[in-house]
C-alpha positions as CSV (number, residue, x, y, z in Angstrom):
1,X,44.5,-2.2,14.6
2,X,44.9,-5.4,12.0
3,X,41.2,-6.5,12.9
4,X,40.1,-3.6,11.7
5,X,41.2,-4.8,7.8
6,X,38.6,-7.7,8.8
7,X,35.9,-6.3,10.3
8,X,35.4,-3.1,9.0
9,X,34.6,-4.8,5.2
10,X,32.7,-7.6,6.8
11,X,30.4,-4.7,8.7
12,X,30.2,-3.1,5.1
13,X,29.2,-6.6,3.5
14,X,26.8,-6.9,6.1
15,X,25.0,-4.3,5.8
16,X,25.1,-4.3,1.8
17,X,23.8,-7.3,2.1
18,X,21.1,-5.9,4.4
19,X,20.1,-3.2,2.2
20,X,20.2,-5.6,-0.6
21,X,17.6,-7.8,1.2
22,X,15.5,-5.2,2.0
23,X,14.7,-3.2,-1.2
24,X,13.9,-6.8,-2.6
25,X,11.7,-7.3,-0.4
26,X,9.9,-3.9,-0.9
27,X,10.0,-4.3,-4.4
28,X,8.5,-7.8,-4.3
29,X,5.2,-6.1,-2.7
30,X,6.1,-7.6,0.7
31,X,5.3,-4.4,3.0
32,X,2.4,-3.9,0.8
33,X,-0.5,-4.5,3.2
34,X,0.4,-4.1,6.9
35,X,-3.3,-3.5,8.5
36,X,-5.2,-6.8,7.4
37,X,-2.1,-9.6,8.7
38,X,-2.9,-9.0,12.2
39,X,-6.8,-8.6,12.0
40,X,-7.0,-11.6,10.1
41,X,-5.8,-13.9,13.1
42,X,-9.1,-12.6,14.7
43,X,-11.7,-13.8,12.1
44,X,-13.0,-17.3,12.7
45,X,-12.4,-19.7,10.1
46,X,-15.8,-20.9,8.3
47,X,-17.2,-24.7,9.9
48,X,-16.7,-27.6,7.9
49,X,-20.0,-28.9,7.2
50,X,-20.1,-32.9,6.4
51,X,-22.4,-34.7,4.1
52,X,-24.6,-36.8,6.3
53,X,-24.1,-39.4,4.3
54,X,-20.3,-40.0,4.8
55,X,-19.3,-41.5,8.3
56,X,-17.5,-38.9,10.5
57,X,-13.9,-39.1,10.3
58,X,-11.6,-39.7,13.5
């Protein structure tokens, strides 16, 4: 019954601290945009084009 004195206000800390975190985040604009993260792994990054000029890099 004692561990309850240490557990019960740790759980409550935890989840404070939880609840804390997370309206940060949402005010912070983190949740904002949730379509365009995983589309944008999909688009192919634009080529690198090189001045003939300069020798190629290894």
């Amino acid at each position: 019954m004692s561990v309850l004195f240490i557990a019960l206000p740790a759980a409550l800390l935890l989840g404070g601290s939880a609840l804390v975190a997370c309206i940060y985040c949402i005010r912070q604009g983190q949740y904002d945009d949730l379509e365009s993260p995983p589309i944008r792994i999909l688009i192919d990054d634009e080529d690198i084009v090189q001045n003939p000029s300069e020798p190629a890099k290894s």
